[in-house]
C-alpha positions as CSV (number, residue, x, y, z in Angstrom):
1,X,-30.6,-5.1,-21.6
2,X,-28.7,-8.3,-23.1
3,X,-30.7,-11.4,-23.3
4,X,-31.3,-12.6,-19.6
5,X,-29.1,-15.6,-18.2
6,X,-31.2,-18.9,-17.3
7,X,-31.8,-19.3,-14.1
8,X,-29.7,-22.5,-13.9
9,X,-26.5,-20.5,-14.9
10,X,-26.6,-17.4,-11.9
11,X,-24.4,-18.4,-9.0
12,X,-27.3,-17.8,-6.8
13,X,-29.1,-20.8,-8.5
14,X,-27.0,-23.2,-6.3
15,X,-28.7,-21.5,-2.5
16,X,-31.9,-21.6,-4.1
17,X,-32.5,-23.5,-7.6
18,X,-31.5,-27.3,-6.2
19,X,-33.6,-29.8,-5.1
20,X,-31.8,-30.4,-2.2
21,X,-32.4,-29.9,1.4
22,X,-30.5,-26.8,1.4
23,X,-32.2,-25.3,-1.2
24,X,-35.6,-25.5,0.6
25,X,-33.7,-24.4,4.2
26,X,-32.7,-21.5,1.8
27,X,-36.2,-20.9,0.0
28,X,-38.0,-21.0,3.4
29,X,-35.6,-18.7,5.4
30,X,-36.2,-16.5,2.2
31,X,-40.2,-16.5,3.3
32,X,-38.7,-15.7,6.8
33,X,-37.3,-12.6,5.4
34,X,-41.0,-11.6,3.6
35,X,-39.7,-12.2,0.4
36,X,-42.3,-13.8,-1.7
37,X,-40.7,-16.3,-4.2
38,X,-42.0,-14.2,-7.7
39,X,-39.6,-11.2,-6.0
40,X,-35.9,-13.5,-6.4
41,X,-36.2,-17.0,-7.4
42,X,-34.7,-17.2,-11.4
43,X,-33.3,-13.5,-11.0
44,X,-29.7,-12.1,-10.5
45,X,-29.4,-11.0,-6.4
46,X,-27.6,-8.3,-6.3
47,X,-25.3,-7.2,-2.9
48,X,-24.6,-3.8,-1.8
49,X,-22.3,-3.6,0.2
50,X,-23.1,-0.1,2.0
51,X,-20.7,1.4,4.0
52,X,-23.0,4.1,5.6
53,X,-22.8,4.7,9.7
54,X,-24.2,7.4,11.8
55,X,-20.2,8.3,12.5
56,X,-19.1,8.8,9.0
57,X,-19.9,12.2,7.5
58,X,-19.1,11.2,4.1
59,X,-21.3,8.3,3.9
60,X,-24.5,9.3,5.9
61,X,-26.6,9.8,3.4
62,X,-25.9,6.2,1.7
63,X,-28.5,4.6,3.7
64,X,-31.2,6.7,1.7
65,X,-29.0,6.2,-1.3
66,X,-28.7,2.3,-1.2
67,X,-33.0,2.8,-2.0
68,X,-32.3,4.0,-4.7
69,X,-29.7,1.9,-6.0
70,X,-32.4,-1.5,-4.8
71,X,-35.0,0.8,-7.2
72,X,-32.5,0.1,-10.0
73,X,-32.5,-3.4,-9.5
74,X,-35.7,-4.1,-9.0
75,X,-36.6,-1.7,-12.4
76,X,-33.6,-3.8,-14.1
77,X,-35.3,-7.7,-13.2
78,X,-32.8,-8.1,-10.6
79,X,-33.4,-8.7,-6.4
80,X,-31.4,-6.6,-4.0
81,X,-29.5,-7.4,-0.6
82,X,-28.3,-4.6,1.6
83,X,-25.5,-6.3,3.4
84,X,-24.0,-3.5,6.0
85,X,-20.0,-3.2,6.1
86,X,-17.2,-1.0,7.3
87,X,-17.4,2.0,7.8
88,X,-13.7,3.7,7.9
89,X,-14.4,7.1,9.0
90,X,-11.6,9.3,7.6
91,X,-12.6,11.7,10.4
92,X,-13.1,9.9,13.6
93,X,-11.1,6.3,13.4
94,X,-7.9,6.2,15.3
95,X,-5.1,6.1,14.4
96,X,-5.8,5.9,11.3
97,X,-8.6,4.1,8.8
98,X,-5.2,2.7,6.6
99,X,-5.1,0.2,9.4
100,X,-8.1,-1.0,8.6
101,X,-8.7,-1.0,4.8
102,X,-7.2,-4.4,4.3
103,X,-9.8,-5.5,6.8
104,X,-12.6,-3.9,4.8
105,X,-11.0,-5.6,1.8
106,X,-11.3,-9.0,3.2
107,X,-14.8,-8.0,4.6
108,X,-16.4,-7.2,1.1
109,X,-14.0,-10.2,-0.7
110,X,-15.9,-12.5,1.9
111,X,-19.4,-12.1,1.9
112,X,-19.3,-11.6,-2.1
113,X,-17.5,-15.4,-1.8
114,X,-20.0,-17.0,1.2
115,X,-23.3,-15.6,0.2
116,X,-25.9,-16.1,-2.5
117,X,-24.7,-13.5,-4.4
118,X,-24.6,-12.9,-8.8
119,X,-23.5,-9.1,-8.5
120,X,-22.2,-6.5,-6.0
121,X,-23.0,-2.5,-6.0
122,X,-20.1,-1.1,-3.9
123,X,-21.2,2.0,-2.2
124,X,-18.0,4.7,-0.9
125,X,-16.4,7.2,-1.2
126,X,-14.3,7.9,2.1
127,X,-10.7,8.2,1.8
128,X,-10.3,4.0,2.5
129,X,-13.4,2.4,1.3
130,X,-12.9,3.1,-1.9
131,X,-9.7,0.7,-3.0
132,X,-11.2,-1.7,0.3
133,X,-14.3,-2.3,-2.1
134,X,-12.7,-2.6,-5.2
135,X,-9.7,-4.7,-3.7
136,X,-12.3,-7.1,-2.3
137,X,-14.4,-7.1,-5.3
138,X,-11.7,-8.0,-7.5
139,X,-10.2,-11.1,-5.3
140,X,-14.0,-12.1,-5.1
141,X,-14.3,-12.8,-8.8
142,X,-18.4,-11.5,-9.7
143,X,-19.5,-8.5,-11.7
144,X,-19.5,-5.3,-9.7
145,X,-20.5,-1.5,-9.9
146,X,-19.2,1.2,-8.0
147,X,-20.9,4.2,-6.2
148,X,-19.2,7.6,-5.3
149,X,-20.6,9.0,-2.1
150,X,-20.0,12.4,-4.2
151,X,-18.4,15.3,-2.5
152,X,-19.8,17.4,-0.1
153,X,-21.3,21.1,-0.8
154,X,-18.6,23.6,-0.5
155,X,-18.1,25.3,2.6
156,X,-18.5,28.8,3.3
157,X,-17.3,31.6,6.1
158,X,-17.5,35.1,5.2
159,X,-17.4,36.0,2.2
160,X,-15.3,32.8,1.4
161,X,-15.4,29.4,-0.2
162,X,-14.2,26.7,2.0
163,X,-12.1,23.8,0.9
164,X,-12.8,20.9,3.7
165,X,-9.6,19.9,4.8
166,X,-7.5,22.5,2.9
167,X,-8.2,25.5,4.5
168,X,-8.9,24.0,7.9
169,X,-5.1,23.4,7.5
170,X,-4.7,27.2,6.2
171,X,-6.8,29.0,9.4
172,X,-5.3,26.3,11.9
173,X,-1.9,28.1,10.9
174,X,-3.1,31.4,10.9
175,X,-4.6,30.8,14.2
176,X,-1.2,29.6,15.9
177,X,0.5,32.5,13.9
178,X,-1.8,35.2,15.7
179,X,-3.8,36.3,12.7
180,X,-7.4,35.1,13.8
181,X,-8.3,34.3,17.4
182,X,-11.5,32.1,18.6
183,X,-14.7,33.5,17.3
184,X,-13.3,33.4,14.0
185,X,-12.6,29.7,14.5
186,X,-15.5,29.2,15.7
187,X,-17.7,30.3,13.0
188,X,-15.2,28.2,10.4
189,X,-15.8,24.9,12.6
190,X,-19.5,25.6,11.7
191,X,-19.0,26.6,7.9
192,X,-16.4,24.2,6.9
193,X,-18.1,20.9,6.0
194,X,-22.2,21.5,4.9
195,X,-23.8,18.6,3.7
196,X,-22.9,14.9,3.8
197,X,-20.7,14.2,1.4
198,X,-16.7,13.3,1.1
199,X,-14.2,16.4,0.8
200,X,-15.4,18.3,-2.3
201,X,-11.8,19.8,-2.3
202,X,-8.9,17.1,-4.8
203,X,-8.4,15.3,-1.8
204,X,-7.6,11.6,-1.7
205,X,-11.7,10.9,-1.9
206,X,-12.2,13.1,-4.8
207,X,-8.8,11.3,-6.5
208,X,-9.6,7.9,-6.0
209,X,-13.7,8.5,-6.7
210,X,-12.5,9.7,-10.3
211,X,-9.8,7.0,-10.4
212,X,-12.5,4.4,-10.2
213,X,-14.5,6.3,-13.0
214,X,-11.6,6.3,-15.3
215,X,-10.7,2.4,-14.2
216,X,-14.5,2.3,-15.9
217,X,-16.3,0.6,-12.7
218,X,-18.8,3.4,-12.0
219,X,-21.5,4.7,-14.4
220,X,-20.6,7.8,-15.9
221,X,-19.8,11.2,-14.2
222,X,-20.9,9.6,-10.9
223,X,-17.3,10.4,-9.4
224,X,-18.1,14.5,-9.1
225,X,-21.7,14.9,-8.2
226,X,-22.5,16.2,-5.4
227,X,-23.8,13.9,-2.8
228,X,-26.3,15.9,-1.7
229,X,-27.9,16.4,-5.6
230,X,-31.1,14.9,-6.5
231,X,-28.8,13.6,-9.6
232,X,-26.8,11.6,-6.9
233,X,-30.1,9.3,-6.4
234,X,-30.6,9.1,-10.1
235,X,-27.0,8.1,-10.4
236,X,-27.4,5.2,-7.9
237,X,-30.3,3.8,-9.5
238,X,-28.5,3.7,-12.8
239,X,-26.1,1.3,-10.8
240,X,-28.5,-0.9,-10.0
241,X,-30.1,-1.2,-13.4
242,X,-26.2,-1.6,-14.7
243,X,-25.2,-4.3,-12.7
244,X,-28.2,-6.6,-13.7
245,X,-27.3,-6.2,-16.9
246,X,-23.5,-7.0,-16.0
247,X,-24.4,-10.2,-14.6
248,X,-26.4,-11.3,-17.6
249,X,-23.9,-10.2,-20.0
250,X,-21.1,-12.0,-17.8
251,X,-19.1,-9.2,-17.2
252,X,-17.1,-9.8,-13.8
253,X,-15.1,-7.0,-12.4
254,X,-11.7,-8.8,-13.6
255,X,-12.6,-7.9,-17.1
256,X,-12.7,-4.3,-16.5
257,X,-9.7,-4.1,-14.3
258,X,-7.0,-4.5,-17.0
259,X,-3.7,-3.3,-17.3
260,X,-4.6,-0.8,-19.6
261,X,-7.5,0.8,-17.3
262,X,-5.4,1.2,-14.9
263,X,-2.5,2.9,-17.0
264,X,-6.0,5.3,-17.4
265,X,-6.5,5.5,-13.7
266,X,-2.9,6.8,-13.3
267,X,-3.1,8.9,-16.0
268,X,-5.8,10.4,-14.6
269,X,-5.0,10.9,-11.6
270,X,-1.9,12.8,-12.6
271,X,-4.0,15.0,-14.9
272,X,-6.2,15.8,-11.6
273,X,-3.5,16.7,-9.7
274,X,-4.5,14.3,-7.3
275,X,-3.6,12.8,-3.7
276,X,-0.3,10.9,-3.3
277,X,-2.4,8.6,-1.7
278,X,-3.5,7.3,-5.2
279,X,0.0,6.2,-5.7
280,X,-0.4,3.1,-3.0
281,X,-4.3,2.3,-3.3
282,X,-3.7,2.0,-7.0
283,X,-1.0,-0.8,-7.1
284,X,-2.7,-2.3,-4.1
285,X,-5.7,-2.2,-6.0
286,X,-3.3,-3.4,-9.6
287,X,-1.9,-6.1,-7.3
288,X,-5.7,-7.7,-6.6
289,X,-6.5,-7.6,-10.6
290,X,-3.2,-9.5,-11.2
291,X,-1.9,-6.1,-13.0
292,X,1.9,-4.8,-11.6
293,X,1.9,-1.4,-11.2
294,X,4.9,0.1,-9.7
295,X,6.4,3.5,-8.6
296,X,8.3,4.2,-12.2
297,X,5.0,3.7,-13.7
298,X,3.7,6.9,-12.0
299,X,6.5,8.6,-13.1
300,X,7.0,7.6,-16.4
301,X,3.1,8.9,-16.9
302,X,3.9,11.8,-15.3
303,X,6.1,13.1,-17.6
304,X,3.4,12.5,-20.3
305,X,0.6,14.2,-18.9
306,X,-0.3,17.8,-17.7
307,X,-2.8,18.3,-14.7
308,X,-5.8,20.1,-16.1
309,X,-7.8,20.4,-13.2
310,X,-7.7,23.4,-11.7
311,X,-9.1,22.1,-8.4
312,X,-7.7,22.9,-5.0
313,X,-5.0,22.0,-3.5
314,X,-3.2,21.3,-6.8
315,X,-4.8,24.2,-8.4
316,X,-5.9,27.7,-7.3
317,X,-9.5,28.0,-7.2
318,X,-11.7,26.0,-7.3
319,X,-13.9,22.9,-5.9
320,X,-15.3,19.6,-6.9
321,X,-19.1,20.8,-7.5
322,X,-17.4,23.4,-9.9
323,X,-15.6,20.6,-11.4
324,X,-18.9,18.8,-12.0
325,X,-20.4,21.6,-13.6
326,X,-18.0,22.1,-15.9
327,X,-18.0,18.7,-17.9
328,X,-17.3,16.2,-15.0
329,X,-14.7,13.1,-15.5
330,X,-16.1,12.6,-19.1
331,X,-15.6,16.5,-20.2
332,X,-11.3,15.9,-18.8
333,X,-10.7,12.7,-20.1
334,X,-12.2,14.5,-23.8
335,X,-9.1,16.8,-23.1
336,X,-6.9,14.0,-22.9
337,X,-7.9,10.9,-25.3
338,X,-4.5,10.7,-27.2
339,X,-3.1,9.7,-23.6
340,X,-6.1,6.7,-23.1
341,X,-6.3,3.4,-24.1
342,X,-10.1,4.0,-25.9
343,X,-11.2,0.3,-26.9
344,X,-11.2,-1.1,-23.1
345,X,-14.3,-1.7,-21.9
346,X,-16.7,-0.2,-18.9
347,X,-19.1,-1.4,-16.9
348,X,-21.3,0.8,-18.8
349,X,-20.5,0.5,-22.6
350,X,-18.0,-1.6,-24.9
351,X,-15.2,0.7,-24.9
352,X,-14.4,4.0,-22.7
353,X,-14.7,5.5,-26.5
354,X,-18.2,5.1,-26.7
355,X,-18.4,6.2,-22.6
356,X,-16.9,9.8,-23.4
357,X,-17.9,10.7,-26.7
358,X,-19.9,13.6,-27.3
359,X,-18.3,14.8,-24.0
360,X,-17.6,18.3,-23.5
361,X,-15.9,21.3,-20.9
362,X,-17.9,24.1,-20.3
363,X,-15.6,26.1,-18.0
364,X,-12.2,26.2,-19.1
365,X,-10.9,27.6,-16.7
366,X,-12.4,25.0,-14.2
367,X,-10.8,22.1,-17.0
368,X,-7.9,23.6,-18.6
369,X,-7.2,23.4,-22.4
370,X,-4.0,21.4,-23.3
371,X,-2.1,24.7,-23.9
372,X,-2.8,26.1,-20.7
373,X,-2.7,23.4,-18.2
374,X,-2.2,24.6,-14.6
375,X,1.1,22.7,-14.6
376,X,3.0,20.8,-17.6
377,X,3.4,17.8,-15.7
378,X,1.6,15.4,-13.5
379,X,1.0,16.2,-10.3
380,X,2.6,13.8,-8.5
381,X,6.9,12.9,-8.6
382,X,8.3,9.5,-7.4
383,X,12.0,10.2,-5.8
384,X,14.7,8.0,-5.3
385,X,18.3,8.2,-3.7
386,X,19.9,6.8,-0.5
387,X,17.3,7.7,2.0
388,X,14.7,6.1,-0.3
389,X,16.0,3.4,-1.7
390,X,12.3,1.8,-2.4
391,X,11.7,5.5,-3.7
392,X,9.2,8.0,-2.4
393,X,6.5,10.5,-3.3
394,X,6.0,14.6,-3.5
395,X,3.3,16.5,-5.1
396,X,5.2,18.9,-6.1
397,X,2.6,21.0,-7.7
398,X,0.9,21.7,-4.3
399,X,4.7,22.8,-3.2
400,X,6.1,26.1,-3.0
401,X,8.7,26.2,-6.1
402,X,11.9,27.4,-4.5
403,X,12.0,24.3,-2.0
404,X,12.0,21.8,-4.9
405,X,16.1,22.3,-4.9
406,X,16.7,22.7,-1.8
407,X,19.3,21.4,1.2
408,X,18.9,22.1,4.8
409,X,20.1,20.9,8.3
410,X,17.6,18.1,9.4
411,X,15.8,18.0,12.6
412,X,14.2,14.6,13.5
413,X,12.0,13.6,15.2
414,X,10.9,9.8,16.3
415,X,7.6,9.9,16.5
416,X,4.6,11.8,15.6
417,X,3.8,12.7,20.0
418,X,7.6,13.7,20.2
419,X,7.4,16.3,17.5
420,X,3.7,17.3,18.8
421,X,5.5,17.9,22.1
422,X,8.8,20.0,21.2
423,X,8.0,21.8,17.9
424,X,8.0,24.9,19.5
425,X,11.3,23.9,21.5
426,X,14.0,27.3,20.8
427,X,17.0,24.4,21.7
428,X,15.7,22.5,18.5
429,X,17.0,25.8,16.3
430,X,14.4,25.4,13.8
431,X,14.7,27.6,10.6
432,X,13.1,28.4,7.4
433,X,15.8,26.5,5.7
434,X,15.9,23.3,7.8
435,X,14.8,20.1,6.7
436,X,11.7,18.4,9.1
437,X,11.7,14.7,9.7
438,X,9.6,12.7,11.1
439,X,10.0,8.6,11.3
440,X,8.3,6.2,13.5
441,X,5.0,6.9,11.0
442,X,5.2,4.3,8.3
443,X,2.7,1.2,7.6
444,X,4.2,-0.9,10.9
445,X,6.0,1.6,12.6
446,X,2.6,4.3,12.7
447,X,1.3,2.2,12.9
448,X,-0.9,1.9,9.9
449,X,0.8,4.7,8.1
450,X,-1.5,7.3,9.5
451,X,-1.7,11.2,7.9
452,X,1.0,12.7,9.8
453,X,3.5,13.8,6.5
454,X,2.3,17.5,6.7
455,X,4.3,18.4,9.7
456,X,3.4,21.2,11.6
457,X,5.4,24.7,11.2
458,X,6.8,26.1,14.3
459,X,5.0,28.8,15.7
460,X,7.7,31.1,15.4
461,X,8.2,30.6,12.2
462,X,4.3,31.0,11.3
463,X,4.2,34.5,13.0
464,X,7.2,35.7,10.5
465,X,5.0,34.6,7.7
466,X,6.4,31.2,6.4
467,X,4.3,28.5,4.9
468,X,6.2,25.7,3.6
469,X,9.1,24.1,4.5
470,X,10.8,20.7,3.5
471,X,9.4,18.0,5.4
472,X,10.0,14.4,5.2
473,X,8.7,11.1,6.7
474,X,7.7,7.4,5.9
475,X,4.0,8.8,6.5
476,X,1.3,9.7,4.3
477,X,-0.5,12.9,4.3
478,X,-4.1,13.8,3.6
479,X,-4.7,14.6,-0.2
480,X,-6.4,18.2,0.9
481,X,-2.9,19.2,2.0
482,X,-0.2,21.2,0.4
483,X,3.3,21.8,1.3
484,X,7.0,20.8,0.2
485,X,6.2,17.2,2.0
486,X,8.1,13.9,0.7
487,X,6.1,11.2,1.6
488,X,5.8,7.1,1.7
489,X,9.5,6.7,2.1
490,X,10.4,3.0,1.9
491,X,11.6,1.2,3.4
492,X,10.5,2.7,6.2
493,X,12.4,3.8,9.3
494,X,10.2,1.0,11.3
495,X,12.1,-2.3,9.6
496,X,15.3,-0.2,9.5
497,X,15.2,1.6,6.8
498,X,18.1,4.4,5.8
499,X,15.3,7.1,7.4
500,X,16.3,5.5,10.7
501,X,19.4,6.2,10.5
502,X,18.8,9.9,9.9
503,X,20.2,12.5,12.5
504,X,19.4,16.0,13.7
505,X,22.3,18.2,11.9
506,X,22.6,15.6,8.9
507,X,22.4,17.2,5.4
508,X,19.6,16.3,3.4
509,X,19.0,17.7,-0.4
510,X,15.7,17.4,-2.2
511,X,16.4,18.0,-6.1
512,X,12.5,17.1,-7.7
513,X,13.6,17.8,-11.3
514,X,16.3,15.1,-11.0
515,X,13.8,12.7,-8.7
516,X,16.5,13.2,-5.9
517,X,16.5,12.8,-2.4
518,X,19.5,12.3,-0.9
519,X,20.8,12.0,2.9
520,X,24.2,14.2,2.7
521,X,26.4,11.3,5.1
522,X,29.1,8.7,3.6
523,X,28.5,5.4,3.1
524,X,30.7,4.1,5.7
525,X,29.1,6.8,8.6
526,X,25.9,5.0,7.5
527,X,27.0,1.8,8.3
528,X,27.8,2.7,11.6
529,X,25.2,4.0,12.2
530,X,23.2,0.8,10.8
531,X,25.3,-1.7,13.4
532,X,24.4,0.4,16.5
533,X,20.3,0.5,15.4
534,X,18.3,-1.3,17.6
535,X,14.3,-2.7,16.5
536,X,11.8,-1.1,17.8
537,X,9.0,-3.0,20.2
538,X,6.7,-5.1,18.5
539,X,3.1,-2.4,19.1
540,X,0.8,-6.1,19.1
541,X,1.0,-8.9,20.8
542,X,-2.5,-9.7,20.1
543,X,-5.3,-9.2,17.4
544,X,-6.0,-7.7,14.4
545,X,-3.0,-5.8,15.0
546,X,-0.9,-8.8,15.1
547,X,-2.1,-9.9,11.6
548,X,-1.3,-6.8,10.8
549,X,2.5,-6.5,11.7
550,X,3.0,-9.6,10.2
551,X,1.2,-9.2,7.0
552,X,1.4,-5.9,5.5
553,X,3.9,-5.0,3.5
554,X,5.6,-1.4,2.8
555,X,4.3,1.3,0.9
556,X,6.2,0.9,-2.7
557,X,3.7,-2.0,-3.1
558,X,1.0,-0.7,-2.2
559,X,0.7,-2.1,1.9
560,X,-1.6,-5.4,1.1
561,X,-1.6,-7.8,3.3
562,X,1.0,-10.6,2.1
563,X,-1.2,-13.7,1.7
564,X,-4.1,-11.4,0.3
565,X,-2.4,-9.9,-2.7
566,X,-0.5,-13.5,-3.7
567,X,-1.9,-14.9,-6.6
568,X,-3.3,-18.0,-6.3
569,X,-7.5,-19.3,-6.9
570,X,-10.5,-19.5,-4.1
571,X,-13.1,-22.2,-4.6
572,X,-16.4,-20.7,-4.3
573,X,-18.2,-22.6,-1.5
574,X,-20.3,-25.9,-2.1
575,X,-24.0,-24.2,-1.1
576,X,-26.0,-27.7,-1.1
């Protein structure tokens, strides 16, 4: 521990340190609480912002966890405020929680701004809450500390290991296909998810969990263990003694969030093989640092970087608790230092050098060596070409290998409900070799961009053994799924984007070496085409919805709202 701050120079001092009649309407509705004034008067108060809810899986167990992270403070000289947030249940919100990370964003950027607050411990994990937190956090200004929820325990059927998400995907097919019936589904419904805990497979939680861990906000290895291990509640408690320490030392989230930590974060999430999702949450979360991140960033890094992790869906085998076990985000980015910027610092240490030396791998198989990484390049390609003229994303390595060249007839569809409704339809003449579009599913037009881009396979083609075709959309996908699926298209078809003007029996070619995707039609068919499109309906007239249509913007930068990722300064309010 630094030397402690006086009490005149913590933000908090101005509730509580005054002389003023706030000051004693804030002291006395502090004895209201039970608080005596020994337990928080002179110390740093700490927020954590908890986004635990009897309807998230993933973050049930962070009400028992947030005691752990107020024993940290407490042990650390500091005084703790649980302040209850968002939720964003990956699971159960409708239609999709990307509707309503921006909300959670302003939510956390908010109360860290209007309450008497010196730090924040950030507790997530969910596919949404973790760049909502740290995209609040960082417009707020004030020292912060993240903590994973930590993946679940693996699941289990059989004599198999379950990969949440991933092979819900796998048996859903081979139940259409005719290959298991009922019971079997039955006893994978109750074997698939464990434990609380966030998908233990590479998915977008695990991605972005690890992301935050290399962008140096969490303490470290907290991004892989599981949620459900007595190390988890040591983990949070190591929070709360590290964010006392960050507000004494004057360490505000802003300094951590450089341009170089995120170069790190990318870099990382490429060597992961990680969810396309990272691709938008990262420059959304770039854009609230003041950092600009862009799509050729992600592929220039790419081509640098091999994915080492040989964790499903990228990889073959195996999960996130075997990832943790076998060195953890410290022992992979020991594999990698020549591609990190070492001298940055972390919430923990000086420098991300100090954070991961003496790091090691202990499976390396589980962390591959670099000269036998499960794929030469990072996981994720950004494509360009007329249909994408903002470019888009494929994670190619999750792909199967002779679709990545490929051109097939198209067959579109307008909407997620239209393509749940006539996939099985003979007339539609659906082959292995055609080209599956879906539009209508972008950040306005889903609306909210929800997980649709892994488009279901015809049955008849399932029951003659095909798994992957091409697919395209403006939507995203869950990071536990696989497939040849090109995703975040932008503009999207919604605003009028080339992928509205797409039509069933139009060539497309996907060429993933080259970073091509290309709608086969001439220029002057196109524009056409363009003069007879008509906008859709406006989907709100009203609400949070409405703020929403007019405010977010597409998925190349990262779908902010507008006058949230602007730059500009926020007065902290007068408190007396």
């Amino acid at each position: 521990m630094n030397a402690r701050k006086p009490p005149e120079q913590l933000r908090s001092h101005q509730w509580y340190g005054t002389d003023g009649l706030r000051s004693f309407s804030h002291r006395a509705r502090t004895r209201q609480l039970g608080y005596l004034p020994e337990e928080h008067l002179g110390k740093p108060v700490i927020a954590i912002l908890n986004t635990w809810s009897d309807i998230n899986p993933c973050h049930v167990h962070l009400r028992d966890r947030a005691q752990a992270v107020k024993r940290g403070v407490w042990q650390a000289g500091g005084f703790p405020l649980e302040f209850p947030v968002s939720t964003l249940s990956e699971t159960f919100q409708k239609p999709t929680p990307m509707l309503y990370r921006n909300l959670l964003a302003l939510e956390t950027e908010e109360l860290l701004r209007s309450y008497p607050v010196d730090g924040a411990v950030l507790m997530g994990g969910c596919d949404k809450s973790t760049p909502a937190l740290l995209m609040g956090a960082a417009s707020a200004g004030l020292p912060a500390v993240f903590v994973p929820a930590g993946p679940m325990l693996p699941g289990h059927w059989r004599n198999e290991v379950l990969g949440s998400g991933t092979d819900m995907w796998k048996y859903w097919d081979d139940k259409r296909a005719g290959l298991i019936g009922d019971c079997e589904m039955l006893e994978l419904e109750n074997g698939l998810a464990r434990s609380p805990g966030h998908c233990m497979t590479m998915g977008t939680a695990s991605t972005l969990t690890a992301a935050a861990e290399a962008l140096g906000v969490t303490v470290p290895g907290a991004s892989s263990i599981p949620a459900v291990d007595s190390g988890h509640d040591r983990m949070a408690a190591r929070a709360g003694m590290t964010i006392v320490d960050l507000v004494h030392k004057d360490r505000k989230l802003g300094d951590i969030l450089t341009a170089e930590a995120f170069e790190d974060a990318v870099t990382t999430v490429l060597g992961l093989g990680g969810s396309t999702n990272a691709v938008i949450h990262l420059i959304a979360m770039a854009g609230r640092a003041g950092v600009k991140l862009t799509l050729d960033d992600f592929d220039r890094v790419a081509r640098t970087v091999p994915v080492l992790a040989n964790v499903r869906p990228g990889g073959q085998k195996y999960l996130m608790e075997d990832f943790h076990f076998a060195g953890g985000l410290p022992g992979f980015l020991s594999r990698i230092p020549d591609l990190l910027h070492l001298d940055r610092p972390t919430v923990s240490h000086d420098t991300l050098r100090e954070q991961i030396a003496g790091a090691q791998v202990h499976d390396d198989d589980v962390i591959r060596t670099r000269d036998n990484p499960v794929a030469d390049e990072g996981g994720v390609a950004v494509l360009r070409g007329n249909l994408c003229p903002d470019g888009a994303v494929i994670k190619h390595i999750a792909a199967e290998p002779r679709l990545l060249k490929h051109t097939g007839r198209a067959v579109v569809f307008d909407d997620y409900q239209q393509m749940q409704r006539t996939i099985n339809d003979p007339a539609l003449d659906i082959t292995a070799d055609s080209v599956l579009v879906l539009r209508g599913a972008g950040p306005k037009g889903g609306p909210g961009m929800p997980e649709y881009g892994m488009l279901p396979l015809p049955d008849h083609l399932l029951k003659q053994g095909v798994r992957d075709m091409v697919r395209i959309s403006d939507a995203r996908m869950s990071g536990t799924s696989y497939g040849t699926c090109v995703l975040h298209i932008a503009p999207e078809s919604y605003v009028g984007g080339p992928l509205a003007l797409v039509r069933t029996g139009d060539s497309i070619t996907l060429d993933v070496e080259n970073r091509l995707l290309r709608l086969d039609v001439d220029d002057e068919e196109l524009e056409r085409r363009r003069a007879d499109w008509t906008p859709p309906p406006v989907r709100y007239e009203r609400g949070y919805g409405a703020l929403y249509n007019e405010q977010i913007t597409q998925a190349d930068t990262g779908c902010d709202f507008e006058f949230l990722a602007r730059p500009g300064t926020v007065q902290d309010p007068y408190a007396g």
